[in-house]
C-alpha positions in Angstrom: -35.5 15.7 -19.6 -35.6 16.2 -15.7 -34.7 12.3 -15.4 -32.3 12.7 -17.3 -30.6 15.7 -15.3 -31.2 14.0 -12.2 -29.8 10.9 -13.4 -26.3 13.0 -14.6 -26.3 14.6 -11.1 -26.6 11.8 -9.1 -23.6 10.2 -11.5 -21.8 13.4 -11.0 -22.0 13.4 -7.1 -21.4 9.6 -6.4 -18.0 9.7 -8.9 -17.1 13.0 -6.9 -16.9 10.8 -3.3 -14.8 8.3 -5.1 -11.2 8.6 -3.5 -8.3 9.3 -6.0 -5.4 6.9 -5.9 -3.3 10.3 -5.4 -5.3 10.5 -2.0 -3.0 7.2 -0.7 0.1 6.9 -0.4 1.9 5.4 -3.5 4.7 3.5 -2.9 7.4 3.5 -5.8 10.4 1.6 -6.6 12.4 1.4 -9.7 9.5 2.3 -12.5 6.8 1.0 -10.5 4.2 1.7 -8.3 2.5 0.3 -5.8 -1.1 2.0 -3.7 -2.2 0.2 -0.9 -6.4 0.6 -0.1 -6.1 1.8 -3.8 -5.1 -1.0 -6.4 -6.5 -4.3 -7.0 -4.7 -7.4 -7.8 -5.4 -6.9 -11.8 -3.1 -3.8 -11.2 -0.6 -5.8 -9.2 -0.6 -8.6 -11.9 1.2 -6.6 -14.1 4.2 -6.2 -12.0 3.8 -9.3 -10.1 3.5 -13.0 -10.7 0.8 -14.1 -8.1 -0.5 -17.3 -7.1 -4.1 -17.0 -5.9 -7.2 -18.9 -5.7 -9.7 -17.8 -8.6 -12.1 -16.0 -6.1 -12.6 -14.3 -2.8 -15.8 -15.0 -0.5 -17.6 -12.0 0.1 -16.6 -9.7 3.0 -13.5 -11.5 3.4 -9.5 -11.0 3.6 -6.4 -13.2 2.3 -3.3 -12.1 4.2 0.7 -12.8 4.1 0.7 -13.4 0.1 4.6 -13.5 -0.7 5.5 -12.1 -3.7 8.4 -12.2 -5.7 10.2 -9.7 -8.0 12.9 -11.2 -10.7 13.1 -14.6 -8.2 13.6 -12.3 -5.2 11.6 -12.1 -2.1 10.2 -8.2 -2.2 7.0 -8.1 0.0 3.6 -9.6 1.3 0.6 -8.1 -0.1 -2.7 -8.4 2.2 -6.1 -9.0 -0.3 -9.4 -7.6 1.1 -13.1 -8.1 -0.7 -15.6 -5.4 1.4 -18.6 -6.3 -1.0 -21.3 -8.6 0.0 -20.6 -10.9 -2.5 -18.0 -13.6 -3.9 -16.1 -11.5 -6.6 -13.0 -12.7 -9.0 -9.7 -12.2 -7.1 -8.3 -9.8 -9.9 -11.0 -7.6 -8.5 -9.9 -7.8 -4.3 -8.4 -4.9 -3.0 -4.8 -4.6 -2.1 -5.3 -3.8 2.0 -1.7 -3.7 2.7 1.5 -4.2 0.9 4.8 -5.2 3.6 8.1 -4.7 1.4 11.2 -5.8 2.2 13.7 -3.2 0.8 17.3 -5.8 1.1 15.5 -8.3 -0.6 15.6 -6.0 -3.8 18.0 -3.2 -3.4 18.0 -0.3 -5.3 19.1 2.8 -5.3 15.6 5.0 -4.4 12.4 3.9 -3.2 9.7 6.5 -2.8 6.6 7.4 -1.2 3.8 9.8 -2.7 7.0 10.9 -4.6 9.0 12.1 -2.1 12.5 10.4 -1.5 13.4 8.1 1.2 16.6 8.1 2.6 18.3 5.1 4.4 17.5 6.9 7.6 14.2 6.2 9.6 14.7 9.2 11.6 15.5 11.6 8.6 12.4 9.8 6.9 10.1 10.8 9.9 11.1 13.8 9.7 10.4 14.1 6.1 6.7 13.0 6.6 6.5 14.6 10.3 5.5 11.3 11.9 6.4 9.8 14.9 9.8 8.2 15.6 9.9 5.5 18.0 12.7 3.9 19.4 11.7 0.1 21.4 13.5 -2.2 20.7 14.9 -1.5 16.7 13.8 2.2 15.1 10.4 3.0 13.3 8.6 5.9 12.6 4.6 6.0 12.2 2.5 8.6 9.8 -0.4 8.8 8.2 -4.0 10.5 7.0 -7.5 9.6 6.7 -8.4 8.7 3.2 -12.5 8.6 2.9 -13.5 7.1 6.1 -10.2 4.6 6.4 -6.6 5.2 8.1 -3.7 4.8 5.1 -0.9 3.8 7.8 2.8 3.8 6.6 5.1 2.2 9.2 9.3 2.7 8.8 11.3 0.0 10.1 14.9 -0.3 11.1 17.4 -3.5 10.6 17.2 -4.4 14.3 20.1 -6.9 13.1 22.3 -4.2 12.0 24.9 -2.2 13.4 23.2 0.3 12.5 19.9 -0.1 13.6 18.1 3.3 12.0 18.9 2.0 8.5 15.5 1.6 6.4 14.5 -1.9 6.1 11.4 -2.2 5.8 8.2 -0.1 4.7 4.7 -1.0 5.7 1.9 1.1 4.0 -2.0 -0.6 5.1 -5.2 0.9 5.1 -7.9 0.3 7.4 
């Protein structure tokens, strides 16, 4: 009986440390979702079609996969393995997720359910980050999820007249 209880504690405590995907920040756009350092590419599957190899060595990353939304060019999605072994790709961790918000326009895009305007500035504000202005507009926030850094980076249309419109939205964790 006391293996038993000790076995159902030590379940209980390791599934306590496991992070949330409510602890990242979710990105959303139209009726989808997106987590970064959260969702794995089975997740991503279901929104996306993506061409990958079958596998992922161990400890190992695949970077600048483009991926494409009803035939248009939406974002690059960063795949990350941390375990020690070669595991199915459907299994890799999304590391980082770089969306390109012209390529697909619609009318809100979201983070961790809070509204983004087409502002970076009134966006910084929002999520109390920090705006900076060389050469184009961004803004920088984020939080410590487990023992990584979820990074969200704001970027303004440095071809536009207007260079503080949101164009692009970079959410990594590291």
């Amino acid at each position: 009986m006391r293996k038993l209880l000790s076995v159902l504690l030590m379940m209980l405590l390791l599934g306590g440390c496991m992070n949330e995907r409510e602890d990242y920040y979710i990105f959303s756009f139209g009726d989808y979702t997106l987590t970064p350092g959260y969702d794995n590419v089975e997740y991503a599957r279901l929104i996306f079609d993506l061409q990958l190899p079958e596998t992922i060595g161990a400890n190992s990353r695949i970077e600048k996969n483009e991926v494409y939304f009803w035939d248009h060019y939406l974002c690059d999605l960063d795949l990350i393995n941390e375990s020690k072994k070669e595991i199915p790709i459907d299994e890799a961790i999304i590391s980082s997720a770089d969306f390109y918000l012209s390529n697909y326009p619609l009318d809100s895009y979201k983070i961790s359910d809070i509204e983004l305007s087409d502002s970076v500035k009134e966006n910084c504000e929002k999520f109390n980050g920090k705006y900076v202005d060389r050469n184009g507009y961004a803004c920088i926030f984020g939080k410590q999820v487990g023992k990584k850094d979820n990074i969200v980076i704001l970027y303004g249309d440095i071809f536009a007249i207007d260079q503080d419109k949101l164009y692009r939205i970079k959410i990594y964790v590291e």
